[in-house]
C-alpha positions in Angstrom: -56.3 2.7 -52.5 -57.5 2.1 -48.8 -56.7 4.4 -46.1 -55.4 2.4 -43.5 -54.1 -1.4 -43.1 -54.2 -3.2 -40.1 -52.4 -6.7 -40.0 -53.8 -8.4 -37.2 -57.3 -8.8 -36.1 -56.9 -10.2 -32.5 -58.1 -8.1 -29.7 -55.4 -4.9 -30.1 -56.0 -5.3 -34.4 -60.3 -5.1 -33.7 -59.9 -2.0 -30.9 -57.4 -0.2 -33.5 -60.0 -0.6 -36.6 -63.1 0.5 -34.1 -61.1 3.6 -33.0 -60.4 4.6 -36.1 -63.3 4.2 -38.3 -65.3 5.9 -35.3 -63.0 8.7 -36.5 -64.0 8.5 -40.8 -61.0 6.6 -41.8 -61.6 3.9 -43.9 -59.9 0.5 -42.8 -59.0 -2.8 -44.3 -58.0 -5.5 -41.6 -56.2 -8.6 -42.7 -56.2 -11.6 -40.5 -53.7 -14.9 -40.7 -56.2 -16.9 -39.4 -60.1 -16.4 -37.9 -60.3 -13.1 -36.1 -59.5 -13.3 -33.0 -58.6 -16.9 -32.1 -55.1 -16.2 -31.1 -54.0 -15.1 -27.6 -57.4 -12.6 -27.3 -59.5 -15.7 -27.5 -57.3 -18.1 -25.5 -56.3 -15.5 -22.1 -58.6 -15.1 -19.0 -59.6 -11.7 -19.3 -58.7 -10.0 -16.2 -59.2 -6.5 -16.6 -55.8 -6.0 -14.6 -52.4 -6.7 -14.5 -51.1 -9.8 -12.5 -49.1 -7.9 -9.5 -49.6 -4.5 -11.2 -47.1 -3.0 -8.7 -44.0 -4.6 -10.5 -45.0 -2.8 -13.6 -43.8 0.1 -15.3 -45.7 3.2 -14.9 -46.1 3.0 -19.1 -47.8 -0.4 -18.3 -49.8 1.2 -15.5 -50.6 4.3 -17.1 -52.6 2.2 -20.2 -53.7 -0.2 -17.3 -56.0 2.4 -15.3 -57.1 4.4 -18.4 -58.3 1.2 -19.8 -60.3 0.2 -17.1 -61.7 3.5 -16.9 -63.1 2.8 -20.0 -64.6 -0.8 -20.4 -67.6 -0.2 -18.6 -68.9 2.1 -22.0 -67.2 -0.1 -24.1 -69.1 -3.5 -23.2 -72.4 -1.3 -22.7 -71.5 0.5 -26.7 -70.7 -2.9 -27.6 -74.4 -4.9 -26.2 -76.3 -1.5 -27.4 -74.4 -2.1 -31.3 -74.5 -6.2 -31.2 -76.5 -7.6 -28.6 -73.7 -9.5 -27.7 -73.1 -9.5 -23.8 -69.1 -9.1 -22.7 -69.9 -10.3 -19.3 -68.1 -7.5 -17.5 -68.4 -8.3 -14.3 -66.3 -6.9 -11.2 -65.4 -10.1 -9.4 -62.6 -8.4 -7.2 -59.2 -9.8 -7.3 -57.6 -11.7 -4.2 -53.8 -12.1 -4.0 -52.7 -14.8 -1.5 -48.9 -14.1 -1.5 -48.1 -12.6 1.6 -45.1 -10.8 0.3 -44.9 -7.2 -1.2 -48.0 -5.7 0.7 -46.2 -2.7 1.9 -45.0 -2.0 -1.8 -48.5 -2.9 -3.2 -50.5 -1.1 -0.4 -47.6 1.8 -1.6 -48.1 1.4 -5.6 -52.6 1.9 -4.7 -52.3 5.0 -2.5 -50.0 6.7 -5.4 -52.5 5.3 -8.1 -55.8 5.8 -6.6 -56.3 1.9 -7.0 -58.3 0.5 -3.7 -56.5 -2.3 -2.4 -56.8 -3.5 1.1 -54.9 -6.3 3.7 -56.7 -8.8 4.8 -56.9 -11.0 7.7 -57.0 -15.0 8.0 -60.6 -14.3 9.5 -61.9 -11.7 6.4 -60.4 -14.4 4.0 -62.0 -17.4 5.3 -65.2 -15.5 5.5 -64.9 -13.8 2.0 -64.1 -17.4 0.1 -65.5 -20.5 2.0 -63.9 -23.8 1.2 -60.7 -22.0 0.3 -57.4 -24.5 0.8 -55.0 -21.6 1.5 -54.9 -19.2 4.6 -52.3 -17.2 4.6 -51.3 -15.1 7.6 -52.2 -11.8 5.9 -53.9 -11.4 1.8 -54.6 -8.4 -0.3 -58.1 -7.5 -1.8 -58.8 -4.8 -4.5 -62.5 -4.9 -4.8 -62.7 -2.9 -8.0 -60.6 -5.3 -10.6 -63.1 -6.7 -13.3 -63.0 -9.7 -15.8 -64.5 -10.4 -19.2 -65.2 -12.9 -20.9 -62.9 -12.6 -23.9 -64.2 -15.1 -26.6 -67.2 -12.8 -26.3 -65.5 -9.1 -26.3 -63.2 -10.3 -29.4 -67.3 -11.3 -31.3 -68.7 -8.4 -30.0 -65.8 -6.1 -31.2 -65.6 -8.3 -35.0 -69.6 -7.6 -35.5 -69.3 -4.0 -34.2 -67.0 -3.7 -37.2 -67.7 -5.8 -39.6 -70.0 -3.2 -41.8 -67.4 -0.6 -41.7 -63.8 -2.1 -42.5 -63.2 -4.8 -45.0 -62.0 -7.9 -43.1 -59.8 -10.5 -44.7 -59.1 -13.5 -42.9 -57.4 -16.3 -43.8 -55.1 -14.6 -45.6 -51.4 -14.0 -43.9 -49.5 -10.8 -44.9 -45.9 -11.9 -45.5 -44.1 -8.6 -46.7 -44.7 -5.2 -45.9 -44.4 -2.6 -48.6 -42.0 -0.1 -48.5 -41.6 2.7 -51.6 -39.1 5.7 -51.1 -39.2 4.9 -47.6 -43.1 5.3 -47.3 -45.2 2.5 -46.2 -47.5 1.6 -49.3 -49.2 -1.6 -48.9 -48.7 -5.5 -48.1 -48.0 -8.9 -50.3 -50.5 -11.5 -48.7 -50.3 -15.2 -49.7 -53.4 -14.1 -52.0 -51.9 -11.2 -53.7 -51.2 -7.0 -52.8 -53.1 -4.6 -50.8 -52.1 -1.2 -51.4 -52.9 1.6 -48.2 -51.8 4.8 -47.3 -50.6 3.7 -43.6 -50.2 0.3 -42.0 -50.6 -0.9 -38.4 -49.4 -3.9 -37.4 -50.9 -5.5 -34.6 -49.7 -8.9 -35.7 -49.4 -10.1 -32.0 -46.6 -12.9 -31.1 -46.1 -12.6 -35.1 -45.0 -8.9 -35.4 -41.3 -9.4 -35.5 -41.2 -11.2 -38.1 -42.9 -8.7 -41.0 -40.2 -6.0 -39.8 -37.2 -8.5 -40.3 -36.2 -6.8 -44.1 -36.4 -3.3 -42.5 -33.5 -4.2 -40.3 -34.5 -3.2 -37.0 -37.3 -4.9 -35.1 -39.1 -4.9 -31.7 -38.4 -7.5 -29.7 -41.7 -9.8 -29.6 -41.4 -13.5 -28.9 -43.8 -15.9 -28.5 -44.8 -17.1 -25.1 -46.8 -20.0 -24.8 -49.7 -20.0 -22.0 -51.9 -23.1 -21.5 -54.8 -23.0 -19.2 -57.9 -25.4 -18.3 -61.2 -25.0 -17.7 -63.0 -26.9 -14.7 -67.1 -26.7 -15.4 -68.0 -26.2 -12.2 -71.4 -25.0 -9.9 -72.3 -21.5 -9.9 -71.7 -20.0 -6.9 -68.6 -22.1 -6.4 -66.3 -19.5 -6.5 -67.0 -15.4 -7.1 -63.6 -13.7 -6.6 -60.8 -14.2 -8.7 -58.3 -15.6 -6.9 -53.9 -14.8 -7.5 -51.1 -17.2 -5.9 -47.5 -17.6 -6.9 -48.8 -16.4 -10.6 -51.5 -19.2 -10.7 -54.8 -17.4 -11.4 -58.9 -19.0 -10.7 -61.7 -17.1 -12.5 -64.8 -17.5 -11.7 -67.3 -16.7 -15.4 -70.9 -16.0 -14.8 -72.2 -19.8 -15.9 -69.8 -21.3 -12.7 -67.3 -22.4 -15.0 -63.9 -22.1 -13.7 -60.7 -20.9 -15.2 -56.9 -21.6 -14.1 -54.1 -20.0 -15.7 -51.7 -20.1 -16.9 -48.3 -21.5 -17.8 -45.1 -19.5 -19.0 -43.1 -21.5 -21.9 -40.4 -20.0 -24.3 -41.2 -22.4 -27.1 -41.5 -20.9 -29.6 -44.5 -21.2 -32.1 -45.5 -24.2 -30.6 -49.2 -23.9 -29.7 -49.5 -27.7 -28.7 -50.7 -28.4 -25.1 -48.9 -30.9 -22.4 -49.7 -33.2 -19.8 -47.2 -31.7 -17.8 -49.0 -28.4 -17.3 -52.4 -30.1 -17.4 -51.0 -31.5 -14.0 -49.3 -28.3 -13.0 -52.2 -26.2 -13.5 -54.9 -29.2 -12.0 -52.9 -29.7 -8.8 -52.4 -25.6 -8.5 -56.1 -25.3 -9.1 -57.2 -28.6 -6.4 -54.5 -26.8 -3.8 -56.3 -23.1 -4.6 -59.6 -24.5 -4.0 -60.0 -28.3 -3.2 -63.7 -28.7 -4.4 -62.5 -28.3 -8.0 -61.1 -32.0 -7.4 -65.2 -33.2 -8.0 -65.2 -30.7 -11.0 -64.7 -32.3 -14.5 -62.0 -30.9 -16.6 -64.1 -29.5 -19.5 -61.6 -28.0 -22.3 -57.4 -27.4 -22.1 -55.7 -25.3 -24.6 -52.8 -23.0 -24.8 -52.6 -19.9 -27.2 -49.2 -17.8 -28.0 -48.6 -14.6 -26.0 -46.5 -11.4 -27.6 -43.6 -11.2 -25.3 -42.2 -7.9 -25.2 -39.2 -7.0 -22.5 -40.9 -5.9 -18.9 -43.8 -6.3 -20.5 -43.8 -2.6 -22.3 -46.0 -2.6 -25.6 -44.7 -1.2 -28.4 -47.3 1.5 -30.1 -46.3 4.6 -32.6 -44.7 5.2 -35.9 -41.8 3.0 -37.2 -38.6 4.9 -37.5 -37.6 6.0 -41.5 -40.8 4.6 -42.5 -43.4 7.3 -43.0 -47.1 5.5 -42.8 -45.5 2.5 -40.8 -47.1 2.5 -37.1 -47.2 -0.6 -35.0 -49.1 -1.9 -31.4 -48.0 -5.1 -30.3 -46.3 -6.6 -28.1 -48.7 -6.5 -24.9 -47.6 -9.4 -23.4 -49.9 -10.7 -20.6 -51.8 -7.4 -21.0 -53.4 -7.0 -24.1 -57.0 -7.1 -22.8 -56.7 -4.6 -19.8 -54.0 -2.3 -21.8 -55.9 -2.5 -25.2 -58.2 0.4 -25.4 -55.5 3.0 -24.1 -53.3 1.2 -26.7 -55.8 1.7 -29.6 -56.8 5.3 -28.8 -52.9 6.4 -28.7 -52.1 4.4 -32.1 -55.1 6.2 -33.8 -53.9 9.5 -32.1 -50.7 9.6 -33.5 -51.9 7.9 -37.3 -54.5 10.6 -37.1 -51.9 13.4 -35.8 -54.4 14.0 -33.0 -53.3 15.4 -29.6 -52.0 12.0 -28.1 -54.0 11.1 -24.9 -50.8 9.8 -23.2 -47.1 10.7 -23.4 -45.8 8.0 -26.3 -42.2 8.0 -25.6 -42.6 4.9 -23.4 -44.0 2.6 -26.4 -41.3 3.8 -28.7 -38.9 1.3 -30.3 -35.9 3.5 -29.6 -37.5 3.3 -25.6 -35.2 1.6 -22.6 -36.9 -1.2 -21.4 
């Protein structure tokens, strides 16, 4: 029998297998589809929070202890599979001129530099910029990665040590005198001594015949990619939740829409508008750029955005972390260390009442 089960290998499924076989277990990781080409692959890979003042200090708390981390993690990562993460601290620049006092506020109680900016810095800090609002808020230190890569680099780093199955969708976990034994696949039974599920905008559904369930729904997020000049732009810039990031090659991201549709992955013209007019208005050079890709991928909605990590109650072996929302990049190492901590009845490294499913949201 294996020791542990993971059912999920997106970006929260591949940090919860390295943290744990790092610590002797021994790991099977099950996968719907290909690793990681779910919402890890499909997000922008800010290592922040959009607006991280209006989150919960839970959220917050994962946040900054993640991004305390990712600097060793991309340099483990290179050293282990030559694979370059392209961590790289663009800065991130918010153009709403609301909520400065509460942000400047939320930074001086966090230790998170963030500073208001005049017209004058702004213009001089992003030429050819299309917006210049009165006032702007810069915090220096916010990174980005670039998250096709992380997800690869993570999957090789691994890939020796836990038995991946993908392709294979677990339908049904496994429940005997209320201990969590296994999982029925569409190919047949694994049998383990604990299961995580980190099943992403899918979790809800394998706890549906246990009765109570956390409440994950899909959130559909399309975004496009402009391939652009290097150079062109080297700040991430935020406005009215419409995000540009810059990658290392010049190409251009702009995120990203917010549809309840369900498990409807498809894209639409509509937002290929939205977000192309949004992107033009942000920074009007894009308009000579060529559109180079447009996709959407499903996010794990969770209410206020709260992830839900630890042990399923009545269910001994039954642990979950999903539900990350917009966050499972910056929030995912935290998240990963504090699931293995309590599977591994370790000290935990943060208090895990928060991530409960018995926690108000």
């Amino acid at each position: 029998m294996n020791d542990i089960l993971i059912i999920g290998g997106g970006a929260i499924g591949l940090l919860t297998a390295r943290e744990l076989v790092r610590s002797g277990a021994g790991v099977t990781l099950v996968e719907m589809g290909a690793i990681g080409r779910e919402a890890s692959w499909a997000g922008g890979g800010i290592i922040s929070p959009l607006y991280p003042w209006r989150y919960a200090d839970s959220v917050t708390a994962l946040s900054l202890r993640s991004q305390r981390y990712y600097p060793q993690l991309c340099a483990t990562l290179q050293e282990e599979t030559g694979i370059d993460s392209e961590l790289i601290r663009s800065g991130l620049l918010i153009l709403d001129p609301q909520e400065q006092d509460q942000a400047l506020s939320w930074g001086r109680q966090h230790q998170v530099r963030i500073e208001s900016l005049t017209t004058g810095a702004l213009r001089e800090m992003v030429p050819g910029l299309g917006l210049t609002p009165p006032t702007a808020l810069w915090m220096p230190e916010i990174a980005q990665i670039r998250n096709p890569r992380l997800v690869r680099a993570l999957h090789r780093s691994i890939e020796r040590r836990v038995q991946i199955r993908e392709q294979e969708e677990a339908v049904e976990l496994l429940v005997d005198s209320d201990r969590a034994v296994g999982a029925r696949t569409r190919k047949g039974l694994i049998a383990a001594g604990q299961v995580v599920v980190c099943s992403g905008a899918w979790t809800a559904r394998l706890f549906e015949q246990l009765g109570k369930r956390p409440a994950i729904k899909p959130v559909r997020g399309q975004m496009l990619l402009f391939h652009a000049e290097p150079g062109q732009l080297n700040r991430i810039i935020l406005f009215r939740d419409r995000y540009l990031i810059p990658r290392q090659d010049g190409r251009i991201l702009i995120g990203s829409t917010l549809e309840h549709e369900g498990f409807v992955k498809a894209t639409t013209a509509e937002a290929k508008e939205d977000l192309y007019r949004a992107a033009v208005e942000l920074l009007p050079s894009l308009g000579r750029a060529p559109i180079e890709d447009h996709w959407a991928g499903l996010r794990p909605g969770s209410p206020a955005g709260i992830p839900y990590i630890g042990a399923y109650p009545g269910v001994r072996g039954l642990y979950f972390n999903a539900g990350h929302y917009r966050n499972g990049l910056v929030t995912g190492p935290a998240s990963a260390r504090l699931v293995a901590d309590l599977l591994l009845e370790r000290t935990p490294v943060l208090d895990p009442s928060p991530y409960t499913l018995d926690a108000d949201r």
